[in-house]
VOFI-608482 format. One record per residue: residue in three letters; z, x, y of N, C-alpha, C in turn. Coordinates in steps of 0.001 Angstrom, whole numbers, plus 500000, padded with zeros to 6 digits. Layout:
BEGIN
Ala/Z/X/Y/Z/X/Y/Z/X/Y
...
***
This chain:
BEGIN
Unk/500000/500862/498812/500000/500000/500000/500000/500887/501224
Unk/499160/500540/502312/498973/501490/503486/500076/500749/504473
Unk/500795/501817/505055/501696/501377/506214/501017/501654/507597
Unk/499676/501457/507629/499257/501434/508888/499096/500187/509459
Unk/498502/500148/510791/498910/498746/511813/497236/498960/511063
Unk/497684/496895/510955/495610/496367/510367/495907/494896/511685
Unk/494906/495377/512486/494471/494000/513218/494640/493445/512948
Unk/493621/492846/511212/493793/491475/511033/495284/491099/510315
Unk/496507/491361/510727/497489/490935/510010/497769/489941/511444
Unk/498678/489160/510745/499014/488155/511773/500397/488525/512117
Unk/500945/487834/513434/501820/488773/513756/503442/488650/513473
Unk/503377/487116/512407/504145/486269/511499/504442/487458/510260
Unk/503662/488286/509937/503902/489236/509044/503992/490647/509605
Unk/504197/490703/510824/504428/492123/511355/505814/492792/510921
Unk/506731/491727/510999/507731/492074/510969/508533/492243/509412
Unk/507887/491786/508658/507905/491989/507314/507219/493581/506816
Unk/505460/493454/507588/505607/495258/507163/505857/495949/507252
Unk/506563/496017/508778/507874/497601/508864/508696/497244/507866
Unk/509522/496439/507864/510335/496207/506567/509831/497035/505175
Unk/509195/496352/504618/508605/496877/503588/507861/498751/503918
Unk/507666/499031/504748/506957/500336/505509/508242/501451/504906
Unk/509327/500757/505457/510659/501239/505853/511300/501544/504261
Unk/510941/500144/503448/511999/500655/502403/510602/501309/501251
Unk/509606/501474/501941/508956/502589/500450/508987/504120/501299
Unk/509109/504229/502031/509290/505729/502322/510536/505913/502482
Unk/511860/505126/501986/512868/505685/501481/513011/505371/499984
Unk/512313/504884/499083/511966/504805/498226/511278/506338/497681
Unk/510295/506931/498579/509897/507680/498131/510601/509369/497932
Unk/511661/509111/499339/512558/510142/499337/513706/510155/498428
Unk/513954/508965/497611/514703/508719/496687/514117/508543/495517
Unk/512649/509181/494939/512212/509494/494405/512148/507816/493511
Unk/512071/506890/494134/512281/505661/492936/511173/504851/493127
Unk/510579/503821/492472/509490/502646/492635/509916/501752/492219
Unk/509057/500925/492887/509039/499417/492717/508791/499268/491437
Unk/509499/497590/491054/509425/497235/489137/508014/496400/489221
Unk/507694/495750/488295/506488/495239/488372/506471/494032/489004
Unk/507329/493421/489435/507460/492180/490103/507857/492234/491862
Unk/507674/494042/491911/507892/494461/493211/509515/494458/494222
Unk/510349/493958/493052/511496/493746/493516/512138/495181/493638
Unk/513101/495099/494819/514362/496498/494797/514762/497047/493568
Unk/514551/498268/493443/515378/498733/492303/516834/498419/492136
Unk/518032/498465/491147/519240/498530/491360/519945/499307/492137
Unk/519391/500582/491922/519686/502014/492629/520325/501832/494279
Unk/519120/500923/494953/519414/501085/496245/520287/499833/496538
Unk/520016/499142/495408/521264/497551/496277/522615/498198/497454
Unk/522629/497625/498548/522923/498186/499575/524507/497153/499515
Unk/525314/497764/498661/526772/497248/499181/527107/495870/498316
Unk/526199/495214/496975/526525/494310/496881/525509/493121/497466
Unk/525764/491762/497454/525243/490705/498023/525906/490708/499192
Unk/525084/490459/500714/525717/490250/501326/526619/488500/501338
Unk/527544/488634/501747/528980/487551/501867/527553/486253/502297
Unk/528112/485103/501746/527176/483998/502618/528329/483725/504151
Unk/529417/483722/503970/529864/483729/505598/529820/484712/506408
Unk/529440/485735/505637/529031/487360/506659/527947/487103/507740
Unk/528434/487511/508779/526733/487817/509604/525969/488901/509154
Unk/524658/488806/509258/523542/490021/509045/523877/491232/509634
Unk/523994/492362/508797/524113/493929/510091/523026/493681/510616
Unk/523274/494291/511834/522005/494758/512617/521444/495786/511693
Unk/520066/495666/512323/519107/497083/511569/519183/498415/512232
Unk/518857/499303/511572/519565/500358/512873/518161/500913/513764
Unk/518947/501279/514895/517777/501839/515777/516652/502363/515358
Unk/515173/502571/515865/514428/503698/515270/514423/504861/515564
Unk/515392/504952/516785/515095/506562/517041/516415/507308/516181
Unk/516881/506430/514320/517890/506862/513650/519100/507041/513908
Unk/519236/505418/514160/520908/505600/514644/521095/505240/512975
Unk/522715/504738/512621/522801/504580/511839/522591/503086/511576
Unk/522003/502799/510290/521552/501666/509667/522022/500779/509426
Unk/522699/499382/509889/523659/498735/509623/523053/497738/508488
Unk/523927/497543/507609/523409/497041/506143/524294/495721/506552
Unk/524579/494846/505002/524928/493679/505429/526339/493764/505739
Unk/527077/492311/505714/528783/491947/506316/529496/491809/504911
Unk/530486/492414/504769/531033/492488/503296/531223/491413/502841
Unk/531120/492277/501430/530782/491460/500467/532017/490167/500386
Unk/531136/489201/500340/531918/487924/499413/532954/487999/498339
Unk/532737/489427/498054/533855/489345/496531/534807/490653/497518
Unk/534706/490844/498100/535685/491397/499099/535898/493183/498798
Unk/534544/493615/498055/534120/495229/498145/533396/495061/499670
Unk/533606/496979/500029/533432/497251/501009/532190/497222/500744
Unk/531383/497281/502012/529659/497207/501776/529648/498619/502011
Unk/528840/499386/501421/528352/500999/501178/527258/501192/502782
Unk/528205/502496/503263/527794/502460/503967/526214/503203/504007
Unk/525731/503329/505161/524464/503582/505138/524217/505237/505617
Unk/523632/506141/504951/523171/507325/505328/522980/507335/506529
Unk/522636/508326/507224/522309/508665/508803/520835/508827/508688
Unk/520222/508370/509781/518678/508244/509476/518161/509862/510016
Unk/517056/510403/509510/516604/511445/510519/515165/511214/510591
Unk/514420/511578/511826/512992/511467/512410/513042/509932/512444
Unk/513266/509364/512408/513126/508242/512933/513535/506997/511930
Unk/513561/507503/510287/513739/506867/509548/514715/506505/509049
Unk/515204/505176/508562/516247/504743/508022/516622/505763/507252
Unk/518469/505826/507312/518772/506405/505912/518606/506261/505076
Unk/519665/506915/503921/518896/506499/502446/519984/505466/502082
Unk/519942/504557/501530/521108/503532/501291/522206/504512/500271
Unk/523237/503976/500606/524590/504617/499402/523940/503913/497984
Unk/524087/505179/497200/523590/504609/495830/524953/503925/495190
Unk/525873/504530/495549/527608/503706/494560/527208/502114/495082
Unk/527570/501756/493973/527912/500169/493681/529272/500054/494758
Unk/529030/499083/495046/530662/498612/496176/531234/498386/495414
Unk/532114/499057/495813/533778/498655/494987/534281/497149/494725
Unk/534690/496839/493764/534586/495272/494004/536378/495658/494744
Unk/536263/494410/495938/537573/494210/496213/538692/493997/495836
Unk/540090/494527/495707/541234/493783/495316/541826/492577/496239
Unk/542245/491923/495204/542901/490496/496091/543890/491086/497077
Unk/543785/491206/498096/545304/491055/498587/546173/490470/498502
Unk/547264/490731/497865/548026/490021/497318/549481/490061/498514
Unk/549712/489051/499303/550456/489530/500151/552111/489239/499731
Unk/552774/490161/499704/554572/490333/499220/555333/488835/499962
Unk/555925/488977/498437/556705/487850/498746/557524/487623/499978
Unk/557715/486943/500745/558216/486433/501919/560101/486571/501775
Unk/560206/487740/502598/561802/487748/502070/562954/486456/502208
Unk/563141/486214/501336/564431/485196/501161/565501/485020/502251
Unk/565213/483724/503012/566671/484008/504295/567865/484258/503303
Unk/568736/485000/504400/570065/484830/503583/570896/483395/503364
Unk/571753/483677/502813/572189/482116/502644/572935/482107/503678
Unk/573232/480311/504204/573534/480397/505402/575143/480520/505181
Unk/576014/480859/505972/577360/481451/506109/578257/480221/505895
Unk/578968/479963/504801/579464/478605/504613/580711/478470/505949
Unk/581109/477656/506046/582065/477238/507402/583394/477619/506490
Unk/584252/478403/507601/585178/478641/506835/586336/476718/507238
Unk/587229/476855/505993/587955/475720/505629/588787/475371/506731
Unk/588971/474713/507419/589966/474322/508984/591335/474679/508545
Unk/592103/475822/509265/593471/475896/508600/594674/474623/508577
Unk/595312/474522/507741/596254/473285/507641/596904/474343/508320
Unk/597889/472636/508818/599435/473254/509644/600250/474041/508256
Unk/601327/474176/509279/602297/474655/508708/603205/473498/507518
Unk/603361/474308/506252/604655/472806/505426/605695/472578/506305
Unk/606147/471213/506331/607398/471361/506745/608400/471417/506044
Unk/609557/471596/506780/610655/472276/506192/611342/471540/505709
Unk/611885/472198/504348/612785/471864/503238/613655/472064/503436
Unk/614624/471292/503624/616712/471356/503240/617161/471536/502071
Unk/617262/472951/501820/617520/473113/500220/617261/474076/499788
Unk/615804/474928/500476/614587/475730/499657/615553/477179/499960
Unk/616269/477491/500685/617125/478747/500764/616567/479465/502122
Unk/615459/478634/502516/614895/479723/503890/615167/478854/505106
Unk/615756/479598/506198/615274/478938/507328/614573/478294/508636
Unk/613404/477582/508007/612661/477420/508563/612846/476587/509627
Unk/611117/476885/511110/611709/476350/512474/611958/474718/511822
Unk/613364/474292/513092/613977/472903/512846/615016/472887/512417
Unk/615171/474087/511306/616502/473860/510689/617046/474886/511103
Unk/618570/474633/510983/619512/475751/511601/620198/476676/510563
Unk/620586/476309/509670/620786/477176/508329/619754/476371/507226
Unk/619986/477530/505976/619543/477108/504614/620553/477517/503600
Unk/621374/477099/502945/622329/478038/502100/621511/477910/500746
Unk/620019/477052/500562/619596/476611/499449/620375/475602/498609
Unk/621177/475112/499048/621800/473660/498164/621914/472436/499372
Unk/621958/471379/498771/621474/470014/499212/622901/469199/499286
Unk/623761/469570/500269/625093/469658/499807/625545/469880/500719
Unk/627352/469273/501258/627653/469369/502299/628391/470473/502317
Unk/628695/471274/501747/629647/472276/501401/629144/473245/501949
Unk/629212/474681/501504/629390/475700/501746/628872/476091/503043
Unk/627814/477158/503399/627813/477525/504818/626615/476928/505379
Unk/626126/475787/504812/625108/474858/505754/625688/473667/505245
Unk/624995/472422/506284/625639/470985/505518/624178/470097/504583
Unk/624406/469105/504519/623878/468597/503760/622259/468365/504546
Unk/621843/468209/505637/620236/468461/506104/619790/469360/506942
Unk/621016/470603/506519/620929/472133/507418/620533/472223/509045
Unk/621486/471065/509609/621247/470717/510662/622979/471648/511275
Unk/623915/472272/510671/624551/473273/511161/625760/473465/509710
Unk/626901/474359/510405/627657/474515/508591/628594/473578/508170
Unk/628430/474297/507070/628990/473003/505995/630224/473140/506046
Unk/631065/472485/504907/632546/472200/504762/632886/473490/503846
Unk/633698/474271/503720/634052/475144/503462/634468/474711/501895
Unk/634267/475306/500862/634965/474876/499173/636401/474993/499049
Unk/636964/474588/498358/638346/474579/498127/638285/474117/496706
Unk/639086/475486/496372/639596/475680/494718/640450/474665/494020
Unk/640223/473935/493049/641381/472861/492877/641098/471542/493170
Unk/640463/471363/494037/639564/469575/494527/638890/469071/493532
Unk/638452/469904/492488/637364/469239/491369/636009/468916/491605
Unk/635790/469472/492982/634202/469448/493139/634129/470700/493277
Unk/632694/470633/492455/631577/472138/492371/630871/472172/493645
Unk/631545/473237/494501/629974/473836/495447/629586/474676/495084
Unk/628196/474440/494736/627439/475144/493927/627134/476882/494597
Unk/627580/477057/496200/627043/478286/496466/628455/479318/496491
Unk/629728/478733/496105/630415/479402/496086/631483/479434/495103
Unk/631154/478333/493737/632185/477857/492762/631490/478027/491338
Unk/631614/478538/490573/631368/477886/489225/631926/476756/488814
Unk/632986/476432/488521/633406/475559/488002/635091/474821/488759
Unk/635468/474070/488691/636486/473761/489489/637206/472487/488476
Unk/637860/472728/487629/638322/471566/486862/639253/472073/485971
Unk/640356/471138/485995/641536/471408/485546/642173/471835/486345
Unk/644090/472259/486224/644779/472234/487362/644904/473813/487610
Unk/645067/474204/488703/645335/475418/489359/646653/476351/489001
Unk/646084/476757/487939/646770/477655/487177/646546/479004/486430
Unk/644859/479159/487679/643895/480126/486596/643764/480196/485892
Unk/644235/479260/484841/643743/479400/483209/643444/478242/482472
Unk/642758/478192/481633/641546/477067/480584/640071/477592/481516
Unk/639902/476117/481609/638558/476321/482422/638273/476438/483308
Unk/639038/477385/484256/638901/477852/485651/639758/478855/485817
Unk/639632/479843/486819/640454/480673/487170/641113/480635/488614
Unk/642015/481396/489304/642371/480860/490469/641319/480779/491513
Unk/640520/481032/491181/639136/481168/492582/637938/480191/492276
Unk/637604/479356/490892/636804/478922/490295/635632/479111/490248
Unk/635719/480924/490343/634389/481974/490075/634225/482086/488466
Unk/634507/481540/487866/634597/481704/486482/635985/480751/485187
Unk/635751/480954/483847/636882/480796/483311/638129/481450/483441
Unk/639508/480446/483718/640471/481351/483523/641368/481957/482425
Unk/641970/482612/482316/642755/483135/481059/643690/482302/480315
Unk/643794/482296/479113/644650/481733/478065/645711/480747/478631
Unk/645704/479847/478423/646994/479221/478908/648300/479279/478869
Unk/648404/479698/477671/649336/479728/476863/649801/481238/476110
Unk/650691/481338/475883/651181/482937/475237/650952/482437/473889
Unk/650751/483120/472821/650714/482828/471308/651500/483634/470565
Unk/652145/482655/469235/652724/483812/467894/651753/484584/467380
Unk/652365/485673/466817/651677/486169/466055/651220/485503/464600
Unk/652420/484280/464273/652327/483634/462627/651842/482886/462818
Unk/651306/481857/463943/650519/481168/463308/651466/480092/464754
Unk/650799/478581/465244/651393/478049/465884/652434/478152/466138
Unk/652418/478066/467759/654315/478152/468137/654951/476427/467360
Unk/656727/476931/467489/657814/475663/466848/657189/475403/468189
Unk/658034/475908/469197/657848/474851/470821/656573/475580/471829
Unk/656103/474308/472691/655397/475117/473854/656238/474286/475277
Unk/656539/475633/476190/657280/474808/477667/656289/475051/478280
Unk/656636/474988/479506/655775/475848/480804/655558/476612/481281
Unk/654503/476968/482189/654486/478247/481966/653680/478821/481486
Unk/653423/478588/479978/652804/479130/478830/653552/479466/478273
Unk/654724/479492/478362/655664/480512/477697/655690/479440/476379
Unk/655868/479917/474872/655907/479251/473847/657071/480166/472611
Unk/657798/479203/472189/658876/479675/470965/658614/480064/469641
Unk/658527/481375/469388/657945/481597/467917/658889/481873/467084
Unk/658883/480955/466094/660018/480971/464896/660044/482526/464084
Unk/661038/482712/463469/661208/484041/462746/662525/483919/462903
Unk/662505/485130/461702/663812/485962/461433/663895/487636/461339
Unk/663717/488121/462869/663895/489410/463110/664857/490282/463719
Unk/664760/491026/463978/665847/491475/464442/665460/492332/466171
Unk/666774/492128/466947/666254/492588/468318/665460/493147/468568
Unk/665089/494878/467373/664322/495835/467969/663280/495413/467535
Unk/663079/494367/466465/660999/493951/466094/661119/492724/466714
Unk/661753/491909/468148/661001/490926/468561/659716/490467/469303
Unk/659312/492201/469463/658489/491644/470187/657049/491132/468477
Unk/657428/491936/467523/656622/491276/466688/655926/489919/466292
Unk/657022/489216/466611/656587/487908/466577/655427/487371/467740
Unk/654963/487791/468623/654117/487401/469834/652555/488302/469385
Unk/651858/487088/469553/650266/487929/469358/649973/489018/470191
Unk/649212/489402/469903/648445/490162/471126/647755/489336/472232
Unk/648042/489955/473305/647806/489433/474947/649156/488761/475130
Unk/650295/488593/474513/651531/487645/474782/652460/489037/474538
Unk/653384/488544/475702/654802/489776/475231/655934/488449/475432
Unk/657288/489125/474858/658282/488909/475453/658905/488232/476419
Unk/659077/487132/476177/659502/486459/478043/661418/487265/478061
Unk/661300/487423/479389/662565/487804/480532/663362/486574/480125
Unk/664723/486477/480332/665650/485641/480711/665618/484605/481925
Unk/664702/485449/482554/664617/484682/483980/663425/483834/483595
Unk/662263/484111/482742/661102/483574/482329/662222/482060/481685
Unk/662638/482282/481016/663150/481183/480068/664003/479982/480644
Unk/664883/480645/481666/665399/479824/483020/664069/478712/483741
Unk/663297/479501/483962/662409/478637/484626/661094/478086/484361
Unk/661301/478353/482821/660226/477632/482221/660390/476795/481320
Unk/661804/476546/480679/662537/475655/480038/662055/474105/480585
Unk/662765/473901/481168/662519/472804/482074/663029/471757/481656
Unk/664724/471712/481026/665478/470992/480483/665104/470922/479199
Unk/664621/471672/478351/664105/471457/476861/664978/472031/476218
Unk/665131/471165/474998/666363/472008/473960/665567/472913/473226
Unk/666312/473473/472675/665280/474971/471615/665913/473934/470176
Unk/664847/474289/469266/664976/473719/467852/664885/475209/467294
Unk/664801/476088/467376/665523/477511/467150/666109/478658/467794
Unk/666374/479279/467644/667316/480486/468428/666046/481662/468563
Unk/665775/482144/469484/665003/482678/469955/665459/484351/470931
Unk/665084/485402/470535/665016/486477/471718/664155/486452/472653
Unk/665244/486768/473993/664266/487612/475280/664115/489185/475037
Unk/663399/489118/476007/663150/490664/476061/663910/491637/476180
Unk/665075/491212/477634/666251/491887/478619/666897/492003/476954
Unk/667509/490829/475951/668781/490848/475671/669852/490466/476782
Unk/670379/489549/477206/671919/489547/478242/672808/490455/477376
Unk/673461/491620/477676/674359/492322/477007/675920/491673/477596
Unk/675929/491529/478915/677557/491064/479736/677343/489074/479098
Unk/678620/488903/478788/679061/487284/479351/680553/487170/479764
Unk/680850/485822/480339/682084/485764/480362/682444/484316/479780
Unk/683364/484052/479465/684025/483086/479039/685073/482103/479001
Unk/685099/481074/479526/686126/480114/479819/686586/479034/478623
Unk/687835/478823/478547/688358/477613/477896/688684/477111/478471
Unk/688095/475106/478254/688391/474244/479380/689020/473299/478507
Unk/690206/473086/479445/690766/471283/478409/691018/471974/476947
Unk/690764/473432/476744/691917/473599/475184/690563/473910/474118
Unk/689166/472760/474526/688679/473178/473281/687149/473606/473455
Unk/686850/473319/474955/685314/473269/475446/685652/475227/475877
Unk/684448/475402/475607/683936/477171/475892/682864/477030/477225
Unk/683655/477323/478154/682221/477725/479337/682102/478886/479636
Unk/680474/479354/479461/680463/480861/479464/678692/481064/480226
Unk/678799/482113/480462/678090/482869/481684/677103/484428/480519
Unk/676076/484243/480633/675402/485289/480398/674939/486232/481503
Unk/674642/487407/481179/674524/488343/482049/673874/489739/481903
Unk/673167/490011/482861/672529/491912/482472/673164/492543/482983
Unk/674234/491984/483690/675243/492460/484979/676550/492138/484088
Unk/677576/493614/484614/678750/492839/484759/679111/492224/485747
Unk/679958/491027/484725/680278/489590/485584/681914/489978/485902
Unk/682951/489939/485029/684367/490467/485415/684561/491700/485161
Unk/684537/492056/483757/684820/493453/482995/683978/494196/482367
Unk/683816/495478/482328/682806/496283/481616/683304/495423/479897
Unk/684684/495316/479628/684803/494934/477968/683971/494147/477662
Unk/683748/493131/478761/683044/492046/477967/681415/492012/477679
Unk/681506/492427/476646/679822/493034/476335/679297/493660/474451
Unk/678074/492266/474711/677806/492233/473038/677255/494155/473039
Unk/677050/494043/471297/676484/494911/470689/674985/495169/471104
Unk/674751/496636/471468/673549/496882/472334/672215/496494/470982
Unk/672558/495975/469670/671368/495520/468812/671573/494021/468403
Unk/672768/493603/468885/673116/492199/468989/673313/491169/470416
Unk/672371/491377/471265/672478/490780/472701/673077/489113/472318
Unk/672969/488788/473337/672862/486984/473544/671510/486796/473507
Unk/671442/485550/472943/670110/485153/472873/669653/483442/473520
Unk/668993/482926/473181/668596/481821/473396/669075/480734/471959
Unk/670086/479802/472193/670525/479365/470677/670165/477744/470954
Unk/669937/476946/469112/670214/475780/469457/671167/474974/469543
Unk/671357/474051/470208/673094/473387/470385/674124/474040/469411
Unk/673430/473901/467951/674673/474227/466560/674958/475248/466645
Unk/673545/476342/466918/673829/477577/466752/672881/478351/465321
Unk/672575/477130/464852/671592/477637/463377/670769/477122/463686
Unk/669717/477703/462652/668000/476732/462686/667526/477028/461461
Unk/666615/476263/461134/665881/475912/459945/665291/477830/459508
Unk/665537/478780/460198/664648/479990/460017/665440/480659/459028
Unk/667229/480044/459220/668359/480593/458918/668800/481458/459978
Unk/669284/481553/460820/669306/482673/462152/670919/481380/462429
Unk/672188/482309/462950/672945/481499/463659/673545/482070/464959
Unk/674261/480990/465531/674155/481950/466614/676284/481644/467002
Unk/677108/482427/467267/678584/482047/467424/679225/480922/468009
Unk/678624/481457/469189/678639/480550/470471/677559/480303/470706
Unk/676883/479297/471987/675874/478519/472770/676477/477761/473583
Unk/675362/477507/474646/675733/476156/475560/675911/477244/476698
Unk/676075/478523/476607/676479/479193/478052/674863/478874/479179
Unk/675758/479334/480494/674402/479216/481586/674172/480796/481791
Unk/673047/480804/482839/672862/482272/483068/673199/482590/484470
Unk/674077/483818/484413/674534/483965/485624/675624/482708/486549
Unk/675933/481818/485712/676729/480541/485791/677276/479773/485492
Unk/678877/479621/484747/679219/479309/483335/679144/477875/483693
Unk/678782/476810/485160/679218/475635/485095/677632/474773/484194
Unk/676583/475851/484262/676044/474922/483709/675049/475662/482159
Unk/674495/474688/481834/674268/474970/480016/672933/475694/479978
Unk/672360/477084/479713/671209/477217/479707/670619/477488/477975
Unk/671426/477225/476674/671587/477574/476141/671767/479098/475560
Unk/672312/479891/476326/672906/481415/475981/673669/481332/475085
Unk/673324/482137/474069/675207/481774/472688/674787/483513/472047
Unk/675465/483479/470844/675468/484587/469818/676041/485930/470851
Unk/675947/486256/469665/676648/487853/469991/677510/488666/468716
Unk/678211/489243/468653/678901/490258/467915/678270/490022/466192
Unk/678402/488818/465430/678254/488349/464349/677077/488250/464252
Unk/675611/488225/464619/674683/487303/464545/673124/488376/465063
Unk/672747/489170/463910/671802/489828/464181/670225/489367/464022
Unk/669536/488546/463803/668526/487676/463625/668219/486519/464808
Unk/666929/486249/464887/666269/485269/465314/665164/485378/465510
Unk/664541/484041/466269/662692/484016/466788/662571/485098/468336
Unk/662130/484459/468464/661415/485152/469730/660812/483901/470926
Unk/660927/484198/472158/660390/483423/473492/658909/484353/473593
Unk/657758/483828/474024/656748/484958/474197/656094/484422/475572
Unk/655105/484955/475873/654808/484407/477249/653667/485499/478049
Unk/652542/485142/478667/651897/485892/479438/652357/486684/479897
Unk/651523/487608/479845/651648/489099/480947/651636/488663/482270
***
């Protein structure tokens, strides 16, 4: 085919034979030909199809600017660009196939944070408990009890009534226990911080014959002065003379019993011829003579003077320290045996 200008072409096809002019003398510099149906080789496909929403490149200048091919591709490869033209002629088209495009795949859209939950409206303050041990505003004490007693009162509105030992009510902030009579002993002690001690003095054999007051209690036997204290358990000794004076409490003895002292002095009266009034004593009363055997004291006797233990006693009926009246004091010189008085420490 001649690429020269022919008159008779019309001028509807002018612009088609530069075209065609154009792509066989880069055809020829690319050493390639037309197929038999005259179509483009593969070789030069210029970038792909151009895009159908692409605009047309411009063509490039003739005085070899560069060649603008089509608007990228539809499948979103770059269109290959175009050689640089020289003497006047188009470049040579990029022989690489366009890259086919990757999708842009655009990154996930970062996640707002979550929104900041509202914090919870603070509640007031509890109000205050009469009882709970604290003192909270309103109240003026707390001793922690619900109670009119000890050092708050009963709606800790100021202090309480002070406890007292012996009333039989428990305040709980300053009493254990408060019951029974004030004697520090059973189930209370003198402060009613606790139990109190034994009530009572005990035999060693086994139940006392008598119990007086006191605690003081009569333990039967048949011993002799220097083993009385045998007869008394442990935690119990010996009651005093003076113990027995004032813990008697008008009670007769149903046996003859030792104190501790022994009375060694008495004295002795005959009244009316046949009555004996007599006086026991740790003291001399008139005369040094008058005075039992230091292993045979006076003791504690019953009216007769005997008891069921076998123990007797000479005399009885004397007082102590006072012959007008009867504390039962008797025995002496004849009469080495009896029980025993015992009694708290």
């Amino acid at each position: 085919m001649s690429c020269l200008p022919n008159t008779q072409r019309t001028a509807s096809n002018q612009g088609l034979l530069v075209v065609v002019c154009w792509v066989i003398a880069a055809c020829a510099a690319a050493s390639c030909s037309l197929n038999s149906r005259g179509d483009l080789p593969s070789e030069v496909a210029a970038g792909g199809e151009a895009g159908h929403d692409a605009s047309a490149g411009a063509g490039g200048s003739p005085a070899g600017g560069s060649a603008g091919m089509g608007g990228v591709a539809a499948k979103g490869g770059s269109a290959g660009t175009a050689g640089t033209s020289s003497g006047g002629h188009g470049g040579t088209l990029a022989s690489d196939a366009s890259g086919a495009g990757g999708t842009a795949t655009g990154g996930s859209s970062g996640s707002g944070g979550a929104s900041g939950s509202s914090a919870a409206a603070g509640t007031g303050g509890s109000p205050a408990v009469c009882g709970d041990g604290t003192a909270s505003p309103g109240e003026a004490c707390d001793d922690g009890y619900q109670d009119a007693c000890g050092s708050c009162n009963a709606d800790c509105t100021g202090p309480g009534t002070q406890s007292v030992c012996g009333d039989k009510f428990v305040c709980p902030e300053t009493e254990k226990c408060d019951e029974g009579p004030a004697n520090g002993c059973g189930v209370r002690n003198n402060t009613c911080t606790g139990p109190g001690g034994p009530c009572s003095a005990a035999c060693a054999g086994g139940a006392p014959a008598q119990t007086f007051q006191g605690g003081m209690v009569g333990c039967k036997g048949m011993v002799t002065f220097p083993d009385r204290a045998s007869l008394c358990a442990a935690g119990s000794v010996v009651c005093t003379s003076e113990q027995w004076v004032s813990h008697y409490n008008g009670v007769t003895p149903t046996y003859d019993y030792w104190t501790s002292d022994g009375p060694l002095y008495y004295v002795g009266y005959i009244v009316g011829g046949t009555d004996l009034q007599c006086a026991a004593s740790n003291n001399v009363l008139v005369q040094p003579t008058d005075k039992c055997p230091g292993d045979r004291p006076m003791r504690v006797c019953t009216p007769s003077g005997n008891d069921a233990a076998g123990n007797t006693c000479d005399w009885t009926g004397c007082g102590w320290l006072d012959y007008t009246k009867n504390h039962w004091f008797g025995g002496c010189n004849f009469d080495y045996t009896a029980g025993a008085l015992c009694c708290l420490p």
